[in-house]
BAFI-3210 file (N, C-alpha, C; in Angstrom, 3 decimals, decimal comma, padded with zeros to 6 digits):
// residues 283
n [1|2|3|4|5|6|7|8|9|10|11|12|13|14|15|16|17|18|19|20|21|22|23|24|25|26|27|28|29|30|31|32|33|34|35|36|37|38|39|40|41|42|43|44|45|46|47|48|49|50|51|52|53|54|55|56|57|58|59|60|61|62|63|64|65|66|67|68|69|70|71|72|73|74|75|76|77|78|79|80|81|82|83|84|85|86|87|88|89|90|91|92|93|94|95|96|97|98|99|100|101|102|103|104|105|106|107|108|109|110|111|112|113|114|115|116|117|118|119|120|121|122|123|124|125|126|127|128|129|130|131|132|133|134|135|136|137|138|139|140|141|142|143|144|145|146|147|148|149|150|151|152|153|154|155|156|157|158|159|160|161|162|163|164|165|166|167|168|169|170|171|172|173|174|175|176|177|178|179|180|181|182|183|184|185|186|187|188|189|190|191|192|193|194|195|196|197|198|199|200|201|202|203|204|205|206|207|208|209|210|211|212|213|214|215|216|217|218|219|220|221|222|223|224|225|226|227|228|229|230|231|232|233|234|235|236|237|238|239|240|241|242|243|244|245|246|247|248|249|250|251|252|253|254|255|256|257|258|259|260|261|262|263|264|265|266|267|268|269|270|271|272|273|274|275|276|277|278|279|280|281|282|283]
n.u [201,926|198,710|197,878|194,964|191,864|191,758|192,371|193,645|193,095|193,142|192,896|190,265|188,574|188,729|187,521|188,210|187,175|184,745|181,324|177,819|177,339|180,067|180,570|178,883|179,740|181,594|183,201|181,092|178,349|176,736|174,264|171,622|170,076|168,316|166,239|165,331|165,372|167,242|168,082|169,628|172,240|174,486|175,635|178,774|181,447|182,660|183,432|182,766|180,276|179,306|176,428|174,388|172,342|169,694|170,067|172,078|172,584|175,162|177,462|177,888|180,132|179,905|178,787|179,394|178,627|176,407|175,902|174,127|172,147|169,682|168,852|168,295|166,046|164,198|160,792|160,126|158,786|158,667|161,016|162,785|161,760|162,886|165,758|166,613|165,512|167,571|170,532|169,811|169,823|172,493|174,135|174,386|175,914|174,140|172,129|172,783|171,229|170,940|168,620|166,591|167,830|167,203|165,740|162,883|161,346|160,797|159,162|156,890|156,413|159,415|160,810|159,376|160,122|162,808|162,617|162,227|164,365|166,107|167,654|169,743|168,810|170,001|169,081|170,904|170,210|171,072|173,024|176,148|179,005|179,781|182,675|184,571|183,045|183,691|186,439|187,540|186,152|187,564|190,413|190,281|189,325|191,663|194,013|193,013|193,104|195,901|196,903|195,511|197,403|199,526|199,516|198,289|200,654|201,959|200,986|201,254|203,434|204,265|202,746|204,158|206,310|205,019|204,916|207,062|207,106|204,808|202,738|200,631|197,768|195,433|196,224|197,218|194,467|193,487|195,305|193,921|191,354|191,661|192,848|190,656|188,264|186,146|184,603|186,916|187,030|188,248|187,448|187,699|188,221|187,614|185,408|186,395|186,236|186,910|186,965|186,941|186,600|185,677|183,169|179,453|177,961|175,345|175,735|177,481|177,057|174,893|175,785|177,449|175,289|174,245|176,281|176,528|174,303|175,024|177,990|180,186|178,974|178,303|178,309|179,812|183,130|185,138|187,793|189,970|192,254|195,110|197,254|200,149|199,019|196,268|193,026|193,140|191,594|188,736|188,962|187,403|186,027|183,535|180,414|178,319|178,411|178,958|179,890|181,514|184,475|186,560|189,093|188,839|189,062|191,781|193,357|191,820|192,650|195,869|195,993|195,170|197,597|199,338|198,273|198,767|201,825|202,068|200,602|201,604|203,819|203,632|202,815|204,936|206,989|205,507|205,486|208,357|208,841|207,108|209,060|211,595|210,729|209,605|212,227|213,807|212,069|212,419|215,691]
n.v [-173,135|-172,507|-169,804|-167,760|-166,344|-163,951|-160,532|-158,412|-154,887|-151,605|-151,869|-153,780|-156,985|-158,133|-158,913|-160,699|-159,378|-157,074|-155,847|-154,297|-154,474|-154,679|-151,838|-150,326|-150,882|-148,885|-145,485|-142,868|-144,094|-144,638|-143,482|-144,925|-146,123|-148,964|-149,387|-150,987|-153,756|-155,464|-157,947|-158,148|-157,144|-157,992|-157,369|-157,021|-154,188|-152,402|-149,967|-145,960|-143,545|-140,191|-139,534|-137,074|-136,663|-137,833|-139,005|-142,084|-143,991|-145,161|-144,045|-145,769|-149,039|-151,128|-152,535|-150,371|-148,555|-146,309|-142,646|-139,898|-137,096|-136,561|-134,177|-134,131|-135,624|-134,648|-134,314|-135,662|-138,301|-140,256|-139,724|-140,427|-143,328|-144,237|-143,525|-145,264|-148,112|-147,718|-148,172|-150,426|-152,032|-151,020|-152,543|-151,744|-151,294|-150,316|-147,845|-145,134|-142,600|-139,314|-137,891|-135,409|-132,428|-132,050|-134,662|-135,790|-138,347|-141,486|-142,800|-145,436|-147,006|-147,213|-148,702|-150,636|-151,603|-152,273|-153,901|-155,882|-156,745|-157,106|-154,969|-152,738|-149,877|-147,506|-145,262|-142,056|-140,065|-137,831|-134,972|-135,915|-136,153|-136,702|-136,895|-137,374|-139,887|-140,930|-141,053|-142,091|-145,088|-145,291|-145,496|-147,603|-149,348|-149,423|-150,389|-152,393|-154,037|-154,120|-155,697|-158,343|-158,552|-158,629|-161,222|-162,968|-163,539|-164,608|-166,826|-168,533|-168,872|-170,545|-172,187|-173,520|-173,959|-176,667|-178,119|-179,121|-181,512|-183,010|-185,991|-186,468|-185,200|-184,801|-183,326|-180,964|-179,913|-180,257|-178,244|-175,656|-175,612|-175,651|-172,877|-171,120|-172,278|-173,848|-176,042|-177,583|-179,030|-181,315|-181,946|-184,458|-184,361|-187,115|-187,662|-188,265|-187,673|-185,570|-184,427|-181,808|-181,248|-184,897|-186,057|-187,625|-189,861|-189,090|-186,076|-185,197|-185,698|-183,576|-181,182|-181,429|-180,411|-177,659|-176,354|-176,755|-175,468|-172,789|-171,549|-169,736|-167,638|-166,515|-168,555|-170,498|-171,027|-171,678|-173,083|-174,008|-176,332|-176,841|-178,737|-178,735|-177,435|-178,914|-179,222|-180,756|-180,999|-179,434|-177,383|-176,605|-173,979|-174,444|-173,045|-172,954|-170,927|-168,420|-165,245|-165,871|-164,352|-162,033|-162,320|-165,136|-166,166|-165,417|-167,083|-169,644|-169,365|-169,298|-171,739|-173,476|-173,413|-174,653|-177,500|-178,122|-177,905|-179,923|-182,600|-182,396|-183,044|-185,898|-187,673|-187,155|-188,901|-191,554|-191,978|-191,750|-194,471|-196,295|-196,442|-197,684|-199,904|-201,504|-201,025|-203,052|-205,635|-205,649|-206,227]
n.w [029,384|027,840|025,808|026,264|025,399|026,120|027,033|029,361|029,643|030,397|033,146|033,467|032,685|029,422|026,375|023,197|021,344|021,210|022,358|022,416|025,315|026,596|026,097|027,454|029,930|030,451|031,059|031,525|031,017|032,862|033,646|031,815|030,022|028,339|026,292|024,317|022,288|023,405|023,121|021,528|022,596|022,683|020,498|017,939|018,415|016,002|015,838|016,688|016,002|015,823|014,770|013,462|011,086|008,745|006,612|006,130|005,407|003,405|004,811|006,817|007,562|009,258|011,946|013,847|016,822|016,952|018,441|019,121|019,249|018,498|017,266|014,545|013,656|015,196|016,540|014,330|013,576|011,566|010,272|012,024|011,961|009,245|009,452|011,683|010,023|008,229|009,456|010,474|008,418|007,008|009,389|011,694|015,008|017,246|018,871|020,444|022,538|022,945|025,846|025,982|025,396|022,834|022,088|023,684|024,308|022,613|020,092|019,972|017,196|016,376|018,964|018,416|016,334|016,432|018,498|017,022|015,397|017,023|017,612|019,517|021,480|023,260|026,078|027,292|029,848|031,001|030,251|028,214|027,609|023,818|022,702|024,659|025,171|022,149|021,677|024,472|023,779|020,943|021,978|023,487|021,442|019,528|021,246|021,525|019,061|018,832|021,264|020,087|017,668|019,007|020,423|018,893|016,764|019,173|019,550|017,549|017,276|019,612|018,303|016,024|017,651|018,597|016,548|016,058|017,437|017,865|017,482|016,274|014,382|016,036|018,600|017,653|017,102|019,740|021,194|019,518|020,509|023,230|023,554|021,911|023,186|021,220|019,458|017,356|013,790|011,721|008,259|005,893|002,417|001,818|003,253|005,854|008,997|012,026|015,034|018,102|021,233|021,313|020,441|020,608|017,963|017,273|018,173|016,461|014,540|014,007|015,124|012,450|010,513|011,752|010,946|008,106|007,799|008,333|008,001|007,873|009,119|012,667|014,286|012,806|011,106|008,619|006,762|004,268|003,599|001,944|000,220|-001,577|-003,795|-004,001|-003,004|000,753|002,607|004,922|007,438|010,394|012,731|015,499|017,893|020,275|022,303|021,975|020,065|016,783|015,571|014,263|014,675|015,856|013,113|012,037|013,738|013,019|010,298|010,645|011,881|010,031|008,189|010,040|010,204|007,229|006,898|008,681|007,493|005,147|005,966|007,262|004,451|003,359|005,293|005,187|002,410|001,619|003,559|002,105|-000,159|001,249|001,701|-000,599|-001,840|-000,043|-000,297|-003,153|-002,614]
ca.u [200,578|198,263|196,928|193,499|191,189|191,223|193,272|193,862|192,892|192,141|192,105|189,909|189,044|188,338|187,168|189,187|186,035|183,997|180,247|177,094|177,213|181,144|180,828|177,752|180,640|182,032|182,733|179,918|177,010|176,500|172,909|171,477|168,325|167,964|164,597|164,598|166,852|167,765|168,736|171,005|173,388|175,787|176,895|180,045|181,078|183,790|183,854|181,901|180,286|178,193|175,337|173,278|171,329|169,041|170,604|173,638|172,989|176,375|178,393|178,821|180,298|178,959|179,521|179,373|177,753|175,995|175,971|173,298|171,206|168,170|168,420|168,007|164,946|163,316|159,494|159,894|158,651|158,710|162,477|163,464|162,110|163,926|167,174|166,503|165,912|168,687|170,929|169,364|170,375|174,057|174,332|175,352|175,702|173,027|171,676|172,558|170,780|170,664|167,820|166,806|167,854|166,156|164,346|161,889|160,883|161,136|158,207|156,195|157,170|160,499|160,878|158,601|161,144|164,260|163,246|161,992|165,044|167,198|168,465|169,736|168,669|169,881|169,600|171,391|169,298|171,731|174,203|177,291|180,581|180,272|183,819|185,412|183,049|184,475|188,166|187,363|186,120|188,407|191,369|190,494|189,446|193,023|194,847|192,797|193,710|197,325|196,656|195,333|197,921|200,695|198,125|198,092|201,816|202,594|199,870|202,156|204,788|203,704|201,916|205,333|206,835|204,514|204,796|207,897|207,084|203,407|202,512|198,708|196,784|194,231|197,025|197,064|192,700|193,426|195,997|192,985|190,249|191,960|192,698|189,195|187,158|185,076|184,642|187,625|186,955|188,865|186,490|188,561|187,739|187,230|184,444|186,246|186,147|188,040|186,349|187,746|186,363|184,549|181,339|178,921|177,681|174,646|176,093|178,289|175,635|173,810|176,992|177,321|173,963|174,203|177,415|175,886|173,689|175,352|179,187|180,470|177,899|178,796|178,944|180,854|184,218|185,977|188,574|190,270|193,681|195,724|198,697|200,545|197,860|195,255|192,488|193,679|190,254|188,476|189,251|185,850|185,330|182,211|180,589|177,155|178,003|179,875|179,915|183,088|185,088|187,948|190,295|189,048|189,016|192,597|193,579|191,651|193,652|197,300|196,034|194,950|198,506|200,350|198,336|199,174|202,710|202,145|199,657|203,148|205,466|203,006|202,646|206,296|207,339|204,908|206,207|209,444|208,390|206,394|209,827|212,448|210,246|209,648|214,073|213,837|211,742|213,701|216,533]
ca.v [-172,627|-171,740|-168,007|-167,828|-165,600|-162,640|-159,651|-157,394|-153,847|-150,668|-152,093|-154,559|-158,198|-157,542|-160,155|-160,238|-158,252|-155,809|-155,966|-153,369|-155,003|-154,088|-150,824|-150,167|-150,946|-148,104|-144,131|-142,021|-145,054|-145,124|-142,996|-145,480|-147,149|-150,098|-149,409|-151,460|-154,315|-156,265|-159,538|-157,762|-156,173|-159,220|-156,870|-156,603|-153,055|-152,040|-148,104|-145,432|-142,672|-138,908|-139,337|-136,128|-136,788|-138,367|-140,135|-142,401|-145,632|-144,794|-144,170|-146,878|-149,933|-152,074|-152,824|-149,238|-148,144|-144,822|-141,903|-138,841|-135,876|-136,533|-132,755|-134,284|-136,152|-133,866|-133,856|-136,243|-139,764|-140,749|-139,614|-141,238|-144,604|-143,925|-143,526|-146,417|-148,905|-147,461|-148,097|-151,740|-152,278|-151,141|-153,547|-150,924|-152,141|-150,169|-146,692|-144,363|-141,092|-138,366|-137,575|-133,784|-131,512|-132,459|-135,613|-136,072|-139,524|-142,610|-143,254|-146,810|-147,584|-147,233|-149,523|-152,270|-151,869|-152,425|-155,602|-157,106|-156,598|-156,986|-153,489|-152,123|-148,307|-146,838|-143,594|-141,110|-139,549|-136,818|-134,822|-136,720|-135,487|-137,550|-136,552|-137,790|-141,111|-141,674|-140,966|-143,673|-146,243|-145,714|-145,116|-149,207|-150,862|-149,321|-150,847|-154,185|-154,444|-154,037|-156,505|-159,425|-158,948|-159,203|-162,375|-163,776|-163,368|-165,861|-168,286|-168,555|-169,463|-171,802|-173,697|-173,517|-175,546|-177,719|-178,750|-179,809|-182,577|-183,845|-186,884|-186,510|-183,838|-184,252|-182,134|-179,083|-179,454|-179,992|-176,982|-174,584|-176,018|-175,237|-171,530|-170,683|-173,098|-174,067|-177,312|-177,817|-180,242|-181,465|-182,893|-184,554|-184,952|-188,212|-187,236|-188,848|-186,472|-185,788|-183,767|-181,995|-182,402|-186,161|-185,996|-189,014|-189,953|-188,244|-184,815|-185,039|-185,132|-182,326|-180,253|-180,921|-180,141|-176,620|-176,082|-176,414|-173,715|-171,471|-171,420|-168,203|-167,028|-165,917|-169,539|-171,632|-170,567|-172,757|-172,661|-175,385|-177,344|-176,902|-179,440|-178,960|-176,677|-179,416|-179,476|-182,018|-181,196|-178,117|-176,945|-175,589|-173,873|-174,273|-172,904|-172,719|-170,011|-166,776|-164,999|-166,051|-162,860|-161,772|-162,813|-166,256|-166,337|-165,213|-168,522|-170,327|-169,400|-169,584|-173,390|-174,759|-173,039|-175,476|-177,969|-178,961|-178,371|-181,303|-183,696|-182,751|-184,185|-186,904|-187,865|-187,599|-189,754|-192,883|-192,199|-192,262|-195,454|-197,205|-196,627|-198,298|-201,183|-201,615|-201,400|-203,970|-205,991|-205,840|-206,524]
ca.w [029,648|026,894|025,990|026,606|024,330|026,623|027,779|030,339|029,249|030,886|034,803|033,192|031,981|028,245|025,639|021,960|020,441|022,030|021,766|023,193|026,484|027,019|026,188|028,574|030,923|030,292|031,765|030,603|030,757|034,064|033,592|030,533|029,622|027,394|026,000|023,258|021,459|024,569|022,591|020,390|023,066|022,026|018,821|018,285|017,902|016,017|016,149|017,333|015,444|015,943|014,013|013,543|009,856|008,319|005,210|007,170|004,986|002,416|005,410|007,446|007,419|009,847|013,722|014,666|017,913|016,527|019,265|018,763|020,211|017,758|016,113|013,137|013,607|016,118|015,840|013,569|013,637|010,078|009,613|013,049|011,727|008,194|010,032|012,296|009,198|007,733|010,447|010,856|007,476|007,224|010,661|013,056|016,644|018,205|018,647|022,020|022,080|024,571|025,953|027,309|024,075|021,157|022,412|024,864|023,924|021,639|019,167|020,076|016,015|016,487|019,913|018,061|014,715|017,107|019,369|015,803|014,700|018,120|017,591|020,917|021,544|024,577|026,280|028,050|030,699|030,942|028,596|028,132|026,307|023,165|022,530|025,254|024,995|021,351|022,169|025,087|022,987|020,222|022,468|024,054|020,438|018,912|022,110|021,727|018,256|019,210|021,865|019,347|017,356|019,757|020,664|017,371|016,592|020,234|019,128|015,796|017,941|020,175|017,504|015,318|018,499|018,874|015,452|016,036|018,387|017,927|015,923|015,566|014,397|016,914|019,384|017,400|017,290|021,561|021,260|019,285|021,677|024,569|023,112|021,707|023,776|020,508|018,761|016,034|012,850|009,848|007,485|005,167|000,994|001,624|003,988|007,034|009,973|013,272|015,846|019,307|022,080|021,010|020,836|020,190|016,812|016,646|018,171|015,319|012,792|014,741|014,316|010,501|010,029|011,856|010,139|006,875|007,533|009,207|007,594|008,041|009,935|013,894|015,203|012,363|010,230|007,598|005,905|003,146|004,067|001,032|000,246|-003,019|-004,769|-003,385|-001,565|001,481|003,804|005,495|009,121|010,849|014,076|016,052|018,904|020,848|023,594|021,619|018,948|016,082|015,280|013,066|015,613|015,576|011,785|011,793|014,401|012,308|009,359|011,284|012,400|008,723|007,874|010,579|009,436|006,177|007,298|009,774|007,043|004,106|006,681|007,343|003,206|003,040|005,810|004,838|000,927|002,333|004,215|001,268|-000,826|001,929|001,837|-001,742|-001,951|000,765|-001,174|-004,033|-002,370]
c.u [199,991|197,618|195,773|193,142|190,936|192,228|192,626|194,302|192,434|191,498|190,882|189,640|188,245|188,507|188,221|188,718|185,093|182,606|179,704|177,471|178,327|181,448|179,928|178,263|181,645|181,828|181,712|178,837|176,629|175,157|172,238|169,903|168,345|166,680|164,206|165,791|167,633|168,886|169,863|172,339|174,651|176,758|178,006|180,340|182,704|184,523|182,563|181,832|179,234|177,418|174,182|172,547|171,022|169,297|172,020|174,030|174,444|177,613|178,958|179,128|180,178|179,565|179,768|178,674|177,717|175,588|174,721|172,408|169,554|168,055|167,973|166,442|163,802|161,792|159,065|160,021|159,367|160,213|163,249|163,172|162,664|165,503|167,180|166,296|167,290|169,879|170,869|170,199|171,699|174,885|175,110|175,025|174,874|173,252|171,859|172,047|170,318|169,079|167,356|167,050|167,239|165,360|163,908|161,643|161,309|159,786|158,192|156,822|158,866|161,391|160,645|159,837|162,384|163,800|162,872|163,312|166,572|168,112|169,127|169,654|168,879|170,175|170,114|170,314|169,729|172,505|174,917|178,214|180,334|181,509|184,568|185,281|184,167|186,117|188,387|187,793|187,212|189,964|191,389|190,102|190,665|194,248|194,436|193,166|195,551|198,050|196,685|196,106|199,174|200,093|198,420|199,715|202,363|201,875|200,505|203,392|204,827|203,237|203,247|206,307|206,270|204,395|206,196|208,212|205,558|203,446|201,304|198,208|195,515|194,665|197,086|195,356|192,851|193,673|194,320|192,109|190,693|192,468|191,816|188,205|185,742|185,318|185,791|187,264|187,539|187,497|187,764|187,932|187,052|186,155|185,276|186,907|186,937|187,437|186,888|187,094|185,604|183,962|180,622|178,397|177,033|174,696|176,647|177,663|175,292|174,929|177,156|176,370|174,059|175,055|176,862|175,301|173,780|177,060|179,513|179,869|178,883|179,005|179,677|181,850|184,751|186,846|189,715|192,159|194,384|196,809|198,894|199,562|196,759|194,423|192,759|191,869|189,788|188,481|188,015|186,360|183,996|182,087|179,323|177,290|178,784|179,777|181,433|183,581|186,276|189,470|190,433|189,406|190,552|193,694|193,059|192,597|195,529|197,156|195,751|196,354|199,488|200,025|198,386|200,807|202,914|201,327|201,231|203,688|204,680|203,293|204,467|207,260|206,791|205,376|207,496|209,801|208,791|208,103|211,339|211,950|209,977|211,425|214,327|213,210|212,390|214,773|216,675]
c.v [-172,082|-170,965|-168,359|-166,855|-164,059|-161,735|-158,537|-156,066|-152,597|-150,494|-152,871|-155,631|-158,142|-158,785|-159,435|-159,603|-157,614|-156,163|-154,619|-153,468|-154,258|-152,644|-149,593|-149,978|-149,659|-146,316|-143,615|-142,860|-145,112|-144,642|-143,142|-146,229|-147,868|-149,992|-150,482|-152,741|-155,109|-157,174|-159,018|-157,226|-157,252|-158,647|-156,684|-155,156|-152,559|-150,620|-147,521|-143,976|-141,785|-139,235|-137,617|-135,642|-137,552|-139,571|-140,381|-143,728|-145,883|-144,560|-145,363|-147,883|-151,228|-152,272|-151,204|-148,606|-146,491|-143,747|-140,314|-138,093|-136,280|-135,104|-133,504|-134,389|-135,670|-133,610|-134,283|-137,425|-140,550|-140,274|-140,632|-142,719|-145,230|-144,134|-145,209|-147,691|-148,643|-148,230|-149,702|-152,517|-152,394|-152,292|-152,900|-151,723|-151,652|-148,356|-145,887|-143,178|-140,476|-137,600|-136,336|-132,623|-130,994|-133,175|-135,713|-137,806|-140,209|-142,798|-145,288|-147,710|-148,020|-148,362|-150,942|-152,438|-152,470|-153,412|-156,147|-157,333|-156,995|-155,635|-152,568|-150,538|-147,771|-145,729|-143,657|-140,319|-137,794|-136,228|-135,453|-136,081|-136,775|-137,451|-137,402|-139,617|-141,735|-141,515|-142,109|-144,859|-146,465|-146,358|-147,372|-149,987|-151,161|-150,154|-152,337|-154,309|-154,773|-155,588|-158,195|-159,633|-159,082|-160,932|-163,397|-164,300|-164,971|-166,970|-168,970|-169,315|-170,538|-172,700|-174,332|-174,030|-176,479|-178,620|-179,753|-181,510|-183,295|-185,225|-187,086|-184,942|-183,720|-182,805|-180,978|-178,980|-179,273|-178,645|-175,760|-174,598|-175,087|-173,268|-170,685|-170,804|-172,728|-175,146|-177,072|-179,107|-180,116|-182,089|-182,938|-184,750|-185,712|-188,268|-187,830|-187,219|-187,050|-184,778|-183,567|-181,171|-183,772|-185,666|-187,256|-188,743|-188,722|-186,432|-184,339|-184,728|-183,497|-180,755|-179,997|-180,025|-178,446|-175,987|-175,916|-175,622|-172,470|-171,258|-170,731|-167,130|-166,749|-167,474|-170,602|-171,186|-171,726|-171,971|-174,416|-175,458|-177,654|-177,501|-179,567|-178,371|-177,788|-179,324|-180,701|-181,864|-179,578|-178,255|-175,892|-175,873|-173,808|-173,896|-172,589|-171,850|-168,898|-166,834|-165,869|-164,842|-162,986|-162,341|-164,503|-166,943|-166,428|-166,240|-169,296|-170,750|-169,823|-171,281|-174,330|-174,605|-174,369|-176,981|-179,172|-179,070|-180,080|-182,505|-183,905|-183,527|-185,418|-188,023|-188,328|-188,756|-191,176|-192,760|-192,824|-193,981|-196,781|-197,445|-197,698|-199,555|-201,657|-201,848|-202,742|-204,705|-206,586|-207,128|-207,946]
c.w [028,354|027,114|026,049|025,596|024,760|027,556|028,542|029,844|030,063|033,005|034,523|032,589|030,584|027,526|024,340|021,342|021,564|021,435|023,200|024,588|027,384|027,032|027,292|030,146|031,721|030,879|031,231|030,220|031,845|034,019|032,442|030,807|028,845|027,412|024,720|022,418|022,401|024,291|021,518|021,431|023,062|020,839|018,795|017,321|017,634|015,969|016,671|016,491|015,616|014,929|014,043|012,246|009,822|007,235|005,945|006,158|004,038|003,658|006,467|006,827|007,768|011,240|014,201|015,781|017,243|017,869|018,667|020,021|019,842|017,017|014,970|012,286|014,401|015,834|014,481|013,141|012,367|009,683|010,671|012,452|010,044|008,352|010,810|010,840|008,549|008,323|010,759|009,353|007,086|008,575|011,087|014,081|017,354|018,182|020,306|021,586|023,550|024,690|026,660|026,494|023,586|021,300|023,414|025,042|022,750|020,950|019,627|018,683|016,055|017,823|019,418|016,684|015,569|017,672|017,612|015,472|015,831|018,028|018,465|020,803|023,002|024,893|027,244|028,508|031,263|030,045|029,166|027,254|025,193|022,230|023,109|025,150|023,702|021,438|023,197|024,649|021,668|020,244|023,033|022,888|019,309|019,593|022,088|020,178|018,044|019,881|020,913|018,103|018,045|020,311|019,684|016,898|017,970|019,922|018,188|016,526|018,476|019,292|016,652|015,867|018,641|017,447|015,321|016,897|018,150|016,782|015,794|015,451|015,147|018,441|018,431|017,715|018,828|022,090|021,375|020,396|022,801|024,309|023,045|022,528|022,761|020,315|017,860|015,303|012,015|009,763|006,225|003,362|000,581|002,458|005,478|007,487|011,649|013,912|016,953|019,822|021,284|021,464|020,258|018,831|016,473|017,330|016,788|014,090|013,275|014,227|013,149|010,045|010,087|011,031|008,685|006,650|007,731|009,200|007,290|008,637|011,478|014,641|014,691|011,568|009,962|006,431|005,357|004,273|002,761|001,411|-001,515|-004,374|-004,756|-002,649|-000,593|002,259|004,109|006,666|009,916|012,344|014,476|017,107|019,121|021,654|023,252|020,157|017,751|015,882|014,041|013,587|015,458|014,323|011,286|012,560|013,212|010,787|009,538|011,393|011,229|008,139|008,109|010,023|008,157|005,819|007,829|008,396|005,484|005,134|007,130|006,276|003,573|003,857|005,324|003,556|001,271|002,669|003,061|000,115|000,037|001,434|000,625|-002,431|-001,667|000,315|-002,321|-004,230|-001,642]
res [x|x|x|x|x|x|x|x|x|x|x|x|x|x|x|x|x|x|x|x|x|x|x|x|x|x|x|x|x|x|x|x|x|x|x|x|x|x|x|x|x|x|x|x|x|x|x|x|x|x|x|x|x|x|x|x|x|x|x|x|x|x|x|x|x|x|x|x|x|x|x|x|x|x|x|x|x|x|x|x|x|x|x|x|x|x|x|x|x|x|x|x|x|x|x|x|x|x|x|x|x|x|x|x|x|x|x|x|x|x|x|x|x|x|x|x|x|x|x|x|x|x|x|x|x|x|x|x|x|x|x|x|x|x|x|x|x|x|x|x|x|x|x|x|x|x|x|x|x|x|x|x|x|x|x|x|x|x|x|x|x|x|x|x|x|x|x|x|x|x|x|x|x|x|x|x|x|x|x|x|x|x|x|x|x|x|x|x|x|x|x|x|x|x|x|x|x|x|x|x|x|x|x|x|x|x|x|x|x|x|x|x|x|x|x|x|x|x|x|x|x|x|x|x|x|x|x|x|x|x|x|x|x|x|x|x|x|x|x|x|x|x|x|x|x|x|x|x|x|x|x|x|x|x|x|x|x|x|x|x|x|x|x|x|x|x|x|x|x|x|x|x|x|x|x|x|x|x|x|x|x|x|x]
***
């Protein structure tokens, strides 16, 4: 049976990355508003942090769901949409703020800066412990990291048997497929290409095409196929219906690993081959 991309966390069914959406899921959201940033609640969020100043852009790092009262910005538009670019900039995951304190309201500027931007801003309608939230959230993205690498580690395994038995490299692309559920491609040097699932010609183009513009971006990852300090080809994932993550990046990397295992023992068998028969020959 192959792993699937998603564990069982918490008394619930939990994806390999966390985004706004999942955490919305969560104790202490149940009295929330999405006012603003709709199309962004896809972010993926990799911590969670108190915000209560003005100058934040030097501290983060990116993917953080930011938590706040508003003291900071209280009665004050022009710092709130300071913080908010800020904030847009570093590529935090979205903005919660309690409402009832310090703020009363959201500034019109600040609503129109966040859908431009897909920014998600949601309040709390009540106080909330943001203590207990970040101990929560940290407490389930420390246990899902745990998770994806106990994850990652059996994927290693399984692929490391199956290497022992396949004779095409389109079964390891079937293997990933059926893991990820994305597109896998070699593209080889020589430009010839191998694609999994088939798709017809001009999908195939359609694919390159996106791929070209969007390689390393959230829906394509590549990475080279080294044999013998060579480039042999590059190994791309694709995908129209999810984000890519670090998780996939780190499959991706384990599967160009196996391989050029599998394309050496390929080389060496037909050398092998080409030399019997050349004896034979000979002889």
């Amino acid at each position: 049976m192959y792993l699937n991309n998603f564990h069982i966390l918490g008394g619930g069914r939990l994806k390999s990355y966390l985004n706004v959406s999942d955490i919305l899921q969560r104790k202490h959201f149940e009295n929330i508003e999405v006012i603003a940033g709709k199309d962004g609640l896809n972010r993926l969020v990799k911590w969670v942090h108190i915000v209560e100043v003005t100058n934040i852009r030097n501290l983060l790092n990116g993917n953080e769901l930011i938590l706040s009262t508003g003291v900071a910005w209280r009665d004050n538009d022009n710092l709130f949409v300071s913080l908010l670019n800020q904030l847009i900039e570093a590529q935090a995951s979205g903005l919660c703020v309690e409402i009832g304190t310090y703020t009363s309201n959201i500034p019109s500027k600040v609503i129109e800066i966040a859908n431009q931007f897909h920014f998600p801003i949601i309040l709390f309608h009540q106080e909330v412990p943001f203590v207990e939230i970040t101990q929560d959230i940290h407490t389930l993205l420390i246990n899902q990291q745990y998770e994806i690498i106990s994850n990652l580690e059996n994927y290693s395994q399984m692929l490391n048997k199956k290497l022992l038995t396949i004779k095409h490299s389109n079964e390891i692309l079937k293997f990933v497929h059926q893991y990820l559920q994305t597109y896998v491609m070699i593209i080889f040097t020589n430009h010839r290409r191998t694609v999994y699932p088939k798709v017809s010609s001009l999908e195939e183009e359609q694919m390159l095409n996106d791929i070209g513009k969007n390689i390393g971006s959230a829906s394509s990852l590549e990475v080279p196929i080294n044999l013998l300090g060579s480039q042999y080809a590059n190994l791309v994932l694709y995908t129209r219906n999810r984000l890519l993550t670090e998780y996939d990046q780190l499959i991706l990397d384990r599967t160009a690993t196996a391989l050029a295992q599998f394309f050496i023992r390929e080389l060496y068998v037909a050398e092998k081959r080409r030399v019997e028969e050349t004896v034979w020959i000979k002889g």
